[in-house]
C-alpha positions as CSV (number, residue, x, y, z in Angstrom):
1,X,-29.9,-13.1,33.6
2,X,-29.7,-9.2,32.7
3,X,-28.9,-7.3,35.8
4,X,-30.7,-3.8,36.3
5,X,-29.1,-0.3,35.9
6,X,-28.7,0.1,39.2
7,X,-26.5,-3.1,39.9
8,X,-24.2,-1.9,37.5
9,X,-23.6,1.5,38.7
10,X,-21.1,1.5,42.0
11,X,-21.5,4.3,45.0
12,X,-18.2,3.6,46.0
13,X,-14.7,1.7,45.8
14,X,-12.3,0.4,48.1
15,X,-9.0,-1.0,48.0
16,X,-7.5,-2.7,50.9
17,X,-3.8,-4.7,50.6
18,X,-6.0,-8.3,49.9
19,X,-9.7,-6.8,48.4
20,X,-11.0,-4.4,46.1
21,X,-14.9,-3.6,47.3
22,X,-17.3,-2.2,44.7
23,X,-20.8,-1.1,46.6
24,X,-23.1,-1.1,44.1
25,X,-26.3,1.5,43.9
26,X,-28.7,-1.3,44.2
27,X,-26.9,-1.6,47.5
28,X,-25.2,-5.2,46.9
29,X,-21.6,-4.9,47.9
30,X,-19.0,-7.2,45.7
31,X,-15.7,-8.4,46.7
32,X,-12.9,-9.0,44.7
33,X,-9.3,-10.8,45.8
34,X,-7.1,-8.2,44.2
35,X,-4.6,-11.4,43.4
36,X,-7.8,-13.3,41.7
37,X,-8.1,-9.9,39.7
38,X,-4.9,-9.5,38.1
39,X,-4.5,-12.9,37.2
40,X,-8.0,-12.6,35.2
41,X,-6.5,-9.0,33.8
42,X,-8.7,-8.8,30.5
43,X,-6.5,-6.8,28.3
44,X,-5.1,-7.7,25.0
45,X,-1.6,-9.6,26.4
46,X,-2.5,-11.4,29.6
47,X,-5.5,-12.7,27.1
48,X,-3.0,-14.1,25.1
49,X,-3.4,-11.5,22.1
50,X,-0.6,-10.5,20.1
51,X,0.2,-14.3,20.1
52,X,0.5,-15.1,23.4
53,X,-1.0,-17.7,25.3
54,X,-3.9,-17.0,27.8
55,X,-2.2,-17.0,31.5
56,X,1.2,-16.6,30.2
57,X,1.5,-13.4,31.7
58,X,0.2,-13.6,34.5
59,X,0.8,-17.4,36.0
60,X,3.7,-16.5,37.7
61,X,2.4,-13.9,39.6
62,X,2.0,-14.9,43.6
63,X,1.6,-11.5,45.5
64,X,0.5,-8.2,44.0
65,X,-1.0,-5.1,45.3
66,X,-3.4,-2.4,44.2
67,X,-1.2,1.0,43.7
68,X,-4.2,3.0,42.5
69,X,-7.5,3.1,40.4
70,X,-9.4,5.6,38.2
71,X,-12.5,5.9,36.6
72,X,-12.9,4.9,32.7
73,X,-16.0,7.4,31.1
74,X,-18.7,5.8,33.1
75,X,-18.7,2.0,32.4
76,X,-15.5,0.8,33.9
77,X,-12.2,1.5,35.7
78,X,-8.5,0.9,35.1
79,X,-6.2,-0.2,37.7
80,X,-2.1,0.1,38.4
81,X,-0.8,-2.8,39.6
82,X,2.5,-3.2,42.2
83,X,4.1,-4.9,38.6
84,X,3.1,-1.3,37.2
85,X,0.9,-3.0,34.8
86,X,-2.0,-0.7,34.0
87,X,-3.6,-1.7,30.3
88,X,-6.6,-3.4,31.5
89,X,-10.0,-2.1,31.4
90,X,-12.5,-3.8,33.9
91,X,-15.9,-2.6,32.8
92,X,-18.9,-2.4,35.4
93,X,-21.3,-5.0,33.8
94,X,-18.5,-7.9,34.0
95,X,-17.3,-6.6,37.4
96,X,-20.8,-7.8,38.9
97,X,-21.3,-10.3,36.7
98,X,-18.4,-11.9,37.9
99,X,-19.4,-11.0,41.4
100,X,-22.5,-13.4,40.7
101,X,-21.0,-16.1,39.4
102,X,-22.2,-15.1,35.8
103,X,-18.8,-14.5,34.2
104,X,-16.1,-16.9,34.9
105,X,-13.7,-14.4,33.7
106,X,-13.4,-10.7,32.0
107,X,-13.1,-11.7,28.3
């Protein structure tokens, strides 16, 4: 299923302590438990890169919290975690495919 332009693009972003909403132009808004997010982080070493195992990283995380967020060009954004980690890049596309059920992670 390809999604259109506009359900890619978001109007706005919210953080709460639990959520991270993405209203989408197409005027869909997504919802994201911020926990359920780091744990599917999509950079190099919570993928298990560098020789690590997938979930190695990040299994033993319980709580965390959403310290900040900022844009990446115009295709994704990059978030600071409470455990300061910062390295991964959610893009756009995955964000709301994931939102759909499409993606069952960020890889």
């Amino acid at each position: 299923m390809a999604l259109s332009q506009l359900a890619t693009i978001p109007k706005e972003i919210h953080f709460d302590d639990d959520t991270l909403s993405v209203h989408w132009k197409d005027g869909v808004v997504s919802r994201f438990s911020l926990l359920d997010l780091r744990k599917k982080c999509p950079c190099a070493t919570c993928r298990g890169g560098h020789g690590g195992k997938v979930g190695a990283a990040t299994g033993h995380i319980q709580t965390i919290k959403l310290l900040s967020w900022t844009k990446v060009g115009r295709y994704a954004i990059s978030i600071v975690w409470s455990d300061y980690h910062n390295t991964g890049i959610y893009s756009y596309d995955n964000l709301r495919s994931y939102s759909e059920g499409i993606l069952s992670a960020f890889d």
